[in-house]
C-alpha positions in Angstrom: 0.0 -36.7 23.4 -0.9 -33.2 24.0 -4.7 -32.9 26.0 -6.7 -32.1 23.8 -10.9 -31.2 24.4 -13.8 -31.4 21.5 -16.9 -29.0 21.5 -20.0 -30.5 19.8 -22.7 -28.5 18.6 -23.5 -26.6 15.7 -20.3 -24.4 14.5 -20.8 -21.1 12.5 -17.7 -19.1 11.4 -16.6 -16.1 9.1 -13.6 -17.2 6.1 -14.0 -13.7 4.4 -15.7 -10.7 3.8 -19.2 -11.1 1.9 -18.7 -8.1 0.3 -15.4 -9.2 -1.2 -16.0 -12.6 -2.2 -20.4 -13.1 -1.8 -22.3 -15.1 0.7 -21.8 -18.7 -0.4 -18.1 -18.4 0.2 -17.9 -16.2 3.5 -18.5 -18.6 5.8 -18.3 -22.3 7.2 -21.3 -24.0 8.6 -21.5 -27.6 10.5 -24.9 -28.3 11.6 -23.0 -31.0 13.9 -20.0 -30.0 14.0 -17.3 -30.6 16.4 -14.7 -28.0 17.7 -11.0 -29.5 18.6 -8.4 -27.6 20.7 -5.2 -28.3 22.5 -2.4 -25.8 23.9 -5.2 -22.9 23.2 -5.5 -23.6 19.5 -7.8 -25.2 17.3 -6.5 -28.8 16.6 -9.5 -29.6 14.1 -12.9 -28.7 13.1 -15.6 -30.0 10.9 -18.5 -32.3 10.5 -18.7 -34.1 14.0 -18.3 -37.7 11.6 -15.6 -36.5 10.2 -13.7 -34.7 12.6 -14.2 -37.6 15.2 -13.1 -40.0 13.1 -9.6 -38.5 12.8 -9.3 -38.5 16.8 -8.6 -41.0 19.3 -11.4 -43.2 20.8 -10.9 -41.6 24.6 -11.1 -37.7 22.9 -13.3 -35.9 25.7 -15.9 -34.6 24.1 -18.3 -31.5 25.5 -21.6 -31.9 24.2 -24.2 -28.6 23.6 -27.8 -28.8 22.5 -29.5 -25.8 21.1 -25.7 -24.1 21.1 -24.2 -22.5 18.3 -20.4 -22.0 18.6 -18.5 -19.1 16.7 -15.6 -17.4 17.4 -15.2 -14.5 20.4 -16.4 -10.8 19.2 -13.9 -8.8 18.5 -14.3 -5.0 20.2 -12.2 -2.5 18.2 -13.2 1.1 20.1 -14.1 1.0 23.7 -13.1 2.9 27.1 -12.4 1.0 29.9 -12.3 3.7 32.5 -16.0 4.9 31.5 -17.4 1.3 32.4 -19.3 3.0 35.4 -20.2 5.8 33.7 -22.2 4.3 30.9 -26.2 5.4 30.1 -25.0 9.3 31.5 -28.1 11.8 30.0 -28.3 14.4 28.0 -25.3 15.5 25.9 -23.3 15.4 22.7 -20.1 14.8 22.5 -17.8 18.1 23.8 -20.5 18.7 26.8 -20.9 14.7 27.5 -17.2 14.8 28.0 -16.9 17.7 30.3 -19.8 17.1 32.5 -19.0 12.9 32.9 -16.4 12.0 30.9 -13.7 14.2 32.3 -14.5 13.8 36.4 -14.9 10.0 36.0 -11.6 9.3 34.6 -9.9 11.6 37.6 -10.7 8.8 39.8 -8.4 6.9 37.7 -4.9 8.2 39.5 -5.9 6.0 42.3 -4.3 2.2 41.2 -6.6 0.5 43.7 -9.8 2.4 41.7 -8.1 1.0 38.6 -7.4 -2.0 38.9 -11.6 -2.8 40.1 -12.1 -1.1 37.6 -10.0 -3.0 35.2 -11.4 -6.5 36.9 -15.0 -5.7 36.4 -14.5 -4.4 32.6 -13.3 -7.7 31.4 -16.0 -9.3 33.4 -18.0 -7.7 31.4 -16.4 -8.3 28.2 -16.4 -12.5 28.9 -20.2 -12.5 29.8 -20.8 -10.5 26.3 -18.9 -13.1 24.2 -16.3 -10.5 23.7 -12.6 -12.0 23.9 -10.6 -9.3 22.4 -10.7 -5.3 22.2 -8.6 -2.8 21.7 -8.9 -0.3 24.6 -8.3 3.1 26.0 -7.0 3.8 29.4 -6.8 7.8 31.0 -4.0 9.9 31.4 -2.8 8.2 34.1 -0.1 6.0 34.1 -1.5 3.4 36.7 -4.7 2.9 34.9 -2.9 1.0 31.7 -0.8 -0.8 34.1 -4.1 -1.9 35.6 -5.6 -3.3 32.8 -2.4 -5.1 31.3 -2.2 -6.8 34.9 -5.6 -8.2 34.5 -5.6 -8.8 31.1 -2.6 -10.5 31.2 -3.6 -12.3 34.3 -6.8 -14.0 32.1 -4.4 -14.7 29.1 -6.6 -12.1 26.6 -5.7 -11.1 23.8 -5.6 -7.0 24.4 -4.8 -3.8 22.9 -4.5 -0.7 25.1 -3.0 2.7 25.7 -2.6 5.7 28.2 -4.6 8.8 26.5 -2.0 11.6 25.5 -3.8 14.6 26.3 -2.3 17.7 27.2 -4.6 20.4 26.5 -7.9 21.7 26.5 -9.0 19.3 29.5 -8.9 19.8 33.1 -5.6 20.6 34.8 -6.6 16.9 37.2 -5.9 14.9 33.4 -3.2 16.7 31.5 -0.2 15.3 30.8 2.9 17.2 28.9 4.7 16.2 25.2 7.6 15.3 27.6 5.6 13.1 29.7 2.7 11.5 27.6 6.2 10.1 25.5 8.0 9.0 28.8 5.0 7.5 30.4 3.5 6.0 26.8 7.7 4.5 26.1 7.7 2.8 29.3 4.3 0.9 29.1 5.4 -0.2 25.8 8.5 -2.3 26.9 7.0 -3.0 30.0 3.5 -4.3 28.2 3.9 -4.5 24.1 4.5 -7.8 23.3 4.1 -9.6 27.1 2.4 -12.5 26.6 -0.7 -11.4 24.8 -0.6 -8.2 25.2 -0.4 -5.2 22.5 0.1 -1.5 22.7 -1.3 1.4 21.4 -0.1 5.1 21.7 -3.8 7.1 22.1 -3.5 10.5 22.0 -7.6 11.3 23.0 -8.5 13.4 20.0 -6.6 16.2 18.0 -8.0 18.8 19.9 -7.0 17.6 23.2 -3.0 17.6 21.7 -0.6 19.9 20.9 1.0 19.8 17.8 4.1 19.0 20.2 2.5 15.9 21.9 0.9 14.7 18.4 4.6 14.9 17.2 5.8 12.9 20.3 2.8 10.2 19.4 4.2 9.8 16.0 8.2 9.3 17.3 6.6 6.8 19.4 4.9 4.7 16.5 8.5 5.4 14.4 10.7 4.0 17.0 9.0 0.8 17.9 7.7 -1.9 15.8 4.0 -3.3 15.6 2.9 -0.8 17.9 -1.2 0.3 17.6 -2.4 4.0 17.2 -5.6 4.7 17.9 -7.6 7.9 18.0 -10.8 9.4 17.8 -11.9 11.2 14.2 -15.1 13.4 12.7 -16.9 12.1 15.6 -19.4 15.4 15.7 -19.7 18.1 13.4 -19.0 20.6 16.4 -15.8 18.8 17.3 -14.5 19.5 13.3 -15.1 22.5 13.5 -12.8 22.8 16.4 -9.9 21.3 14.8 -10.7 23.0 12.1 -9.9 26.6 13.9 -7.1 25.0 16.1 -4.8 23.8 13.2 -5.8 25.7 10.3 -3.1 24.5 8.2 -4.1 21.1 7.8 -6.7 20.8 4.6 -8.6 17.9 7.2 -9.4 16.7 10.4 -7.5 13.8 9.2 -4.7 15.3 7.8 -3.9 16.6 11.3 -3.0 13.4 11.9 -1.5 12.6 8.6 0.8 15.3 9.5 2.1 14.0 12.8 2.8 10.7 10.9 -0.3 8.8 13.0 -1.7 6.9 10.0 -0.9 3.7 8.8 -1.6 0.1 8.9 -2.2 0.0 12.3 -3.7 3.1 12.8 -7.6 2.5 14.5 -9.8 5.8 14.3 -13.3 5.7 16.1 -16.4 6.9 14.5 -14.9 8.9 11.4 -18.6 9.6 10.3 -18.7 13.0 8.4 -15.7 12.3 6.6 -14.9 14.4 3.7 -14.2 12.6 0.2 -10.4 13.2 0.1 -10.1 11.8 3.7 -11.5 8.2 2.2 -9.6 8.4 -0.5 -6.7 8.8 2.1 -7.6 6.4 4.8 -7.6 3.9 1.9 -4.3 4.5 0.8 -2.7 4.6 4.0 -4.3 1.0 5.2 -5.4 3.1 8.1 -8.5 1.3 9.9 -12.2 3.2 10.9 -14.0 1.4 13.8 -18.2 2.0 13.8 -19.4 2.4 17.2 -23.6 2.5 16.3 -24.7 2.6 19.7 -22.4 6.0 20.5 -23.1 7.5 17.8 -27.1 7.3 17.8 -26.5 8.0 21.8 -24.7 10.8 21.6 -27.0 12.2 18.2 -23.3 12.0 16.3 -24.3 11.0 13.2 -24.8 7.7 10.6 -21.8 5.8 9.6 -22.0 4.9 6.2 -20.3 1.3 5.5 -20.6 0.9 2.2 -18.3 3.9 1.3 -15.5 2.8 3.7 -15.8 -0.4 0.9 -16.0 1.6 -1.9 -12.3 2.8 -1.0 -11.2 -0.6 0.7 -11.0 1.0 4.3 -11.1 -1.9 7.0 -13.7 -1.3 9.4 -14.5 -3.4 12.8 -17.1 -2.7 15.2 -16.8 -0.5 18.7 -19.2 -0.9 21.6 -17.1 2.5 22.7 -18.5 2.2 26.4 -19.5 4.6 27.7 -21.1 6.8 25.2 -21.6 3.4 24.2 -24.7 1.6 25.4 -24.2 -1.7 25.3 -20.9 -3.9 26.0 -23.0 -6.8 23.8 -21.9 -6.8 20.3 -25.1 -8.3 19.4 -26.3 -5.2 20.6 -24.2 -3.4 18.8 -25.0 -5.6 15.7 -28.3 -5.0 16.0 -28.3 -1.0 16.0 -25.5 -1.1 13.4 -28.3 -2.9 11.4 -30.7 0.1 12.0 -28.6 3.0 11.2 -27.6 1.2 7.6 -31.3 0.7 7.3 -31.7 3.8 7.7 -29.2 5.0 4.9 -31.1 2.1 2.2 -28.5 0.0 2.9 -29.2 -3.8 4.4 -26.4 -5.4 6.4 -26.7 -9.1 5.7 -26.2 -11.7 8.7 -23.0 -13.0 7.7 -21.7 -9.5 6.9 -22.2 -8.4 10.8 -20.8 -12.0 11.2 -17.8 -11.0 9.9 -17.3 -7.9 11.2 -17.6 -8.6 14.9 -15.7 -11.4 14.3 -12.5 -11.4 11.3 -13.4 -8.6 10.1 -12.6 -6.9 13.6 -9.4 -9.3 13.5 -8.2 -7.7 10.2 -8.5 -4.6 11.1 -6.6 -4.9 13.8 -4.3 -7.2 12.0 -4.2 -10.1 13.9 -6.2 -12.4 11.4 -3.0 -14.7 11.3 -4.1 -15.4 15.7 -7.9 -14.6 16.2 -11.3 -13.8 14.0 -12.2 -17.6 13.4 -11.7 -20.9 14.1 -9.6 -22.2 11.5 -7.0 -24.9 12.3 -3.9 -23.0 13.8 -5.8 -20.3 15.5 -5.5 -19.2 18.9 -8.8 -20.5 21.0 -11.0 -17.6 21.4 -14.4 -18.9 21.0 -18.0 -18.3 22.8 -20.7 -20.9 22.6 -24.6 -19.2 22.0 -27.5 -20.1 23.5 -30.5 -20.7 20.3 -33.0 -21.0 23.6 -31.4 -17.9 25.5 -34.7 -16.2 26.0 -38.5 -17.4 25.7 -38.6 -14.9 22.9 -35.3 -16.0 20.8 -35.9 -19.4 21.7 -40.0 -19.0 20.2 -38.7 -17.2 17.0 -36.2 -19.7 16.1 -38.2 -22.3 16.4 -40.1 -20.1 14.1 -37.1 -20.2 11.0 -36.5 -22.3 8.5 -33.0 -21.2 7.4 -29.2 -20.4 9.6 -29.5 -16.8 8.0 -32.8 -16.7 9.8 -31.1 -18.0 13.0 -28.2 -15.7 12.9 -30.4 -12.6 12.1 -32.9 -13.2 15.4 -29.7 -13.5 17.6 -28.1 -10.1 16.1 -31.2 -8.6 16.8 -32.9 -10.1 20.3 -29.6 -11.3 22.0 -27.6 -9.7 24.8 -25.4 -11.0 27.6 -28.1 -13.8 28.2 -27.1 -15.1 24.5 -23.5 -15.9 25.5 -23.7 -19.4 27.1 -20.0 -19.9 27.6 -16.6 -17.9 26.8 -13.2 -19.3 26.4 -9.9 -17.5 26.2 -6.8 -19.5 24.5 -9.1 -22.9 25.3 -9.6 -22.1 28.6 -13.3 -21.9 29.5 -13.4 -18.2 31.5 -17.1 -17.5 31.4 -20.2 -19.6 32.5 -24.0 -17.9 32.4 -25.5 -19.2 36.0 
């Protein structure tokens, strides 16, 4: 018999959107549950009387208190190279990326700076809970190669590209059409498909691309199958007004990249937040995904992004900590400002709904609900275990709830890295808060 491992402690996970399908059926809830997994799936879960009663008698069993398990957060916009560069002051967007942006990521043609760098972002990622992202690299070669190696090396289940970017950025981190295709075509056999590992062709931004490289992106995506695309769209109103005057031919920002061929169903595009109404009405139809990044976007003064339209035309949407405009690598952090910007459009985001989308909902729109995004039987392992007694103050104002929603809601909104108890990747216990 396979070795297998059983998690006791209260279990919380997301079956479906709320919004789709309402509250009562979103989500599965075991007080005392128990948590089985062998080979880096989930064997079994349930009630702890029933699930232990379908095991053998010598099952090892790991016992929490005051733990909630739920699957890992799923991270759908962030920037690896920018780890060190996170909390810089004072900009929007087009100045924040000349003045830091820009010189941090030169450091990234050294493969020694890379691959710390690489090391320490998924350090980070496993003390927040998060076990997937999908993940920008620079310019450079060596820096995706870097981050594949470690990724690969923890068994995580990653998304990442080189950034195409061949104009309108200094000389140190252009690329050509020619070369952004060479170096982008031989990551992808080397990396796509390796174990755990997923590509995604990133050209930066539209106006950091000719329409020659853009073109290039979208032979990529033609020639090879399940690759990613991921980009960044209607970020800043400054910013559309620059593509605006660079390709005047296009009715939208996103029809730039509807041109190139660089939507589709797994096409990722951060922020999209001043969207015009024929560009939902477009992103829906082409299955193309939007990824909110709250704590950016109030960081960098961007803008409000405003979730319940993106439902109103059916456009998945998964969260982005997009570090490091990005504040926060904690997706309850993220949760919670994600909570405040809807609040402050009259729209509530329930619990279960931010649930979902750091969770499935991020694993849908990255399409790899069939492997991660809960912990239904079959499912690769990706799971964190939460701490109800992280903090004098969570642990004072759950004692102070009567209900799980009331539980769930004070963790969204007081929890951080301290939250995340434990993190394990494929079954494999990778994180431990001393």
């Amino acid at each position: 018999m396979t070795h297998a491992v059983a998690y006791r402690a209260a279990i919380l996970h997301s079956l479906d959107d709320p919004a789709k399908v309402g509250l009562e059926a979103s989500y599965a809830y075991y007080p005392d549950g128990v948590l089985v997994v062998a080979d880096g799936r989930v064997r079994d879960i349930g009630a702890a009387a029933d699930v232990l009663a379908r095991q053998p008698a010598e099952l090892n069993v790991v016992e929490f208190n005051n733990k909630l398990i739920t699957s890992g957060f799923i991270d759908t916009h962030v920037h690896f190279p920018q780890s060190e560069m996170i909390a810089s002051y004072g900009e929007q967007l087009l100045d924040w990326l000349n003045n830091y942006t820009f010189p941090e990521e030169r450091k990234f043609a050294d493969p020694a700076h890379s691959a710390r760098v690489a090391e320490f972002f998924l350090d980070q990622l496993l003390r927040n809970g998060t076990t997937t992202a999908m993940v920008f690299g620079t310019v450079h070669k060596a820096s995706v190669d870097a981050f594949f190696q470690a990724s690969d090396k923890r068994n995580m289940r990653m998304i990442a590209g080189k950034v195409m970017m061949d104009r309108h950025a200094p000389d140190f981190l252009l690329d050509t059409p020619e070369s952004g295709y060479a170096d982008s075509k031989e990551l992808i056999e080397r990396w796509h498909n390796k174990g755990r590992q997923l590509y995604a062709v990133t050209p930066r931004f539209a106006p950091t691309s000719s329409p020659e490289q853009l073109a290039e992106a979208g032979r990529l995506l033609a020639e090879y199958d399940g690759l990613y695309m991921q980009t960044h769209l209607s970020e800043n109103k400054q910013e559309i007004a620059w593509v605006k005057s660079l390709f005047p031919e296009q009715k939208s920002y996103l029809d730039v990249y509807d041109h190139f061929g660089l939507l589709g169903d797994r096409s990722v595009f951060a922020h999209a937040i001043h969207l015009e109404e024929p560009e939902f009405d477009r992103m829906g139809g082409s299955n193309s995904v939007a990824a909110f990044c709250p704590t950016s976007n109030l960081f960098l003064g961007s803008g409000l992004f405003n979730l319940p339209r993106f439902e109103d035309y059916e456009v998945d949407v998964g969260l982005g900590t997009d570090v490091g405009a990005g504040t926060s690598f904690s997706m309850l952090q993220t949760i919670s400002e994600a909570y405040k910007i809807l609040q402050l459009q009259q729209h509530r985001l329930h619990p279960l709904k931010a649930l979902y989308l750091a969770t499935l909902g991020g694993a849908r729109a990255l399409r790899l609900d069939d492997k991660i995004g809960n912990l239904q039987v079959g499912k690769e392992a990706d799971f964190i275990v939460l701490d109800l007694q992280a903090t004098p103050l969570i642990k004072a104002r759950i004692d102070n709830t009567s209900t799980l929603f009331e539980q769930l809601f004070v963790l969204m909104m007081l929890g951080d890295d301290r939250a995340i108890a434990e993190t394990y990747i494929y079954g494999q216990r990778q994180y431990r808060r001393d």
